[in-house]
C-alpha positions as CSV (number, residue, x, y, z in Angstrom):
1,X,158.5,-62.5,38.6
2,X,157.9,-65.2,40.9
3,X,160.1,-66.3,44.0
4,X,159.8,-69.4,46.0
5,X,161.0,-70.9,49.3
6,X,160.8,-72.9,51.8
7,X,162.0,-76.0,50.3
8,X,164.2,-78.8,52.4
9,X,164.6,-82.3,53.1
10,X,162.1,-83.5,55.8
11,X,161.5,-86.8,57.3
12,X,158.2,-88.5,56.4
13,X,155.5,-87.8,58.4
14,X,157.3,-84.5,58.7
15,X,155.8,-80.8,57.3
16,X,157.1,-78.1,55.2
17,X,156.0,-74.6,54.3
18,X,156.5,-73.2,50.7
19,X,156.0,-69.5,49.3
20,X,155.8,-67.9,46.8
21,X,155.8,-63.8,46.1
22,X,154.9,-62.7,42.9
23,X,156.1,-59.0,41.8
24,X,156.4,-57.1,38.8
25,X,152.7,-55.7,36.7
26,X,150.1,-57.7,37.9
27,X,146.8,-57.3,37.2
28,X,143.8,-58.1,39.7
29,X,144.6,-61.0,41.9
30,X,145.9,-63.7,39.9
31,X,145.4,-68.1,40.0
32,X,148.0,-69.0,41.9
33,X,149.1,-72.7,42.6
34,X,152.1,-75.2,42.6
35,X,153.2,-78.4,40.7
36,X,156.3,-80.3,40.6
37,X,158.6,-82.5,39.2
38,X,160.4,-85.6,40.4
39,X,163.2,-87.3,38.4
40,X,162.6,-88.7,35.1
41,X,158.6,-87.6,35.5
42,X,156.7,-84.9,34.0
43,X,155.9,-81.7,35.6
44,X,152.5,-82.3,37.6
45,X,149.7,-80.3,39.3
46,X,149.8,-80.5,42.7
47,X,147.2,-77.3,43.7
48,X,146.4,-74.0,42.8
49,X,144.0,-71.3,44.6
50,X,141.3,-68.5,42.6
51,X,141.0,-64.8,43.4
52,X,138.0,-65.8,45.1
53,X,139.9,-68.3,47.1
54,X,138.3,-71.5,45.8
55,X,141.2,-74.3,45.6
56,X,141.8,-77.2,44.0
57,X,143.9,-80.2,45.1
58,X,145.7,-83.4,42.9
59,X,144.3,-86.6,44.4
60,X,147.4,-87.3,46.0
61,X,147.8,-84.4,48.4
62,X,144.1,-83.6,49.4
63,X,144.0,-83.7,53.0
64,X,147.8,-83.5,53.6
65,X,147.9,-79.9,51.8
66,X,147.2,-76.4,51.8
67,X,147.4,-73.3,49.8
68,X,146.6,-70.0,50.7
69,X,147.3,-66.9,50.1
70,X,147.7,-62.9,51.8
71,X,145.9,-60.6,51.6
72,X,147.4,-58.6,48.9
73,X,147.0,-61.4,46.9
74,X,149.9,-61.9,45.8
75,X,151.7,-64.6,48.0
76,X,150.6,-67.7,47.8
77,X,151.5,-70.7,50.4
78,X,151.6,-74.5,50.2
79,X,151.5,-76.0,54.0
80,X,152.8,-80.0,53.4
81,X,151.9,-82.1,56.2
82,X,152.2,-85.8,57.0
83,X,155.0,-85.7,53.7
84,X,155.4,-88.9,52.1
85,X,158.6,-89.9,49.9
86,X,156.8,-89.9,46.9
87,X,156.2,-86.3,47.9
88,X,159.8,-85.4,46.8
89,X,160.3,-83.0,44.0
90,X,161.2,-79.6,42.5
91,X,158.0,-77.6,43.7
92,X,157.2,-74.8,40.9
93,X,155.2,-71.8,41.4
94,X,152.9,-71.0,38.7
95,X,151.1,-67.9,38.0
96,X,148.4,-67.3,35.8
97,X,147.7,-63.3,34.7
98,X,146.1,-61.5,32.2
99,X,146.1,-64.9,30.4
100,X,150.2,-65.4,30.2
101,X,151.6,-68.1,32.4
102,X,154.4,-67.6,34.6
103,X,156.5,-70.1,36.4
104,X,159.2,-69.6,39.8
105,X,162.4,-71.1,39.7
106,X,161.6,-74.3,41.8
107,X,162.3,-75.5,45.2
108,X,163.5,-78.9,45.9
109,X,161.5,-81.1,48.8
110,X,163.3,-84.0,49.3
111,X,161.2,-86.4,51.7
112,X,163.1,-89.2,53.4
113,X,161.8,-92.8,54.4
């Protein structure tokens, strides 16, 4: 099961904080990450984060975001700074263990100009 917060409506330029716990029978310390969803688009990647901590970022966030994740492994964070409109969305949490994909309920970002 996978729980997410920290979603909100933010001015632009402005930051936000999402997280994400993960509970239930997990094995090891899963792939983590977050993609969203605007209105009348398809769900997209946005970045995700590997046991070992490597990350990967869509184009259109590097340098403006930032997962991480505790030590347990099994929280995972998305820092959002300098938030554009385009930004806005359903933010899903996504978990991937023991090859069986899980998705959060979504958080909604809203972004205004």
């Amino acid at each position: 099961q996978l729980q997410a917060s920290g979603g909100g409506l933010v001015q632009a330029g402005g930051s936000l904080r999402l997280s994400c716990a993960a509970s239930g029978s997990i094995f090891g310390i899963p792939v983590m990450g977050w993609h969203r969803q605007a209105p009348g688009k398809q769900r997209e990647f946005v970045a995700r984060i590997f046991s070992g901590g490597t990350t990967n970022y869509a184009d259109s966030v590097k340098g403006r975001f930032t997962i991480s994740r505790d030590n347990d492994g099994n929280t995972v964070y998305l820092q959002m700074n300098s938030l554009k409109p385009e930004d806005t969305s359903v933010y899903y949490c996504n978990m991937v263990n023991k090859g069986l994909s899980y998705w959060g309920q979504g958080t909604q970002v809203t972004v205004s100009s």
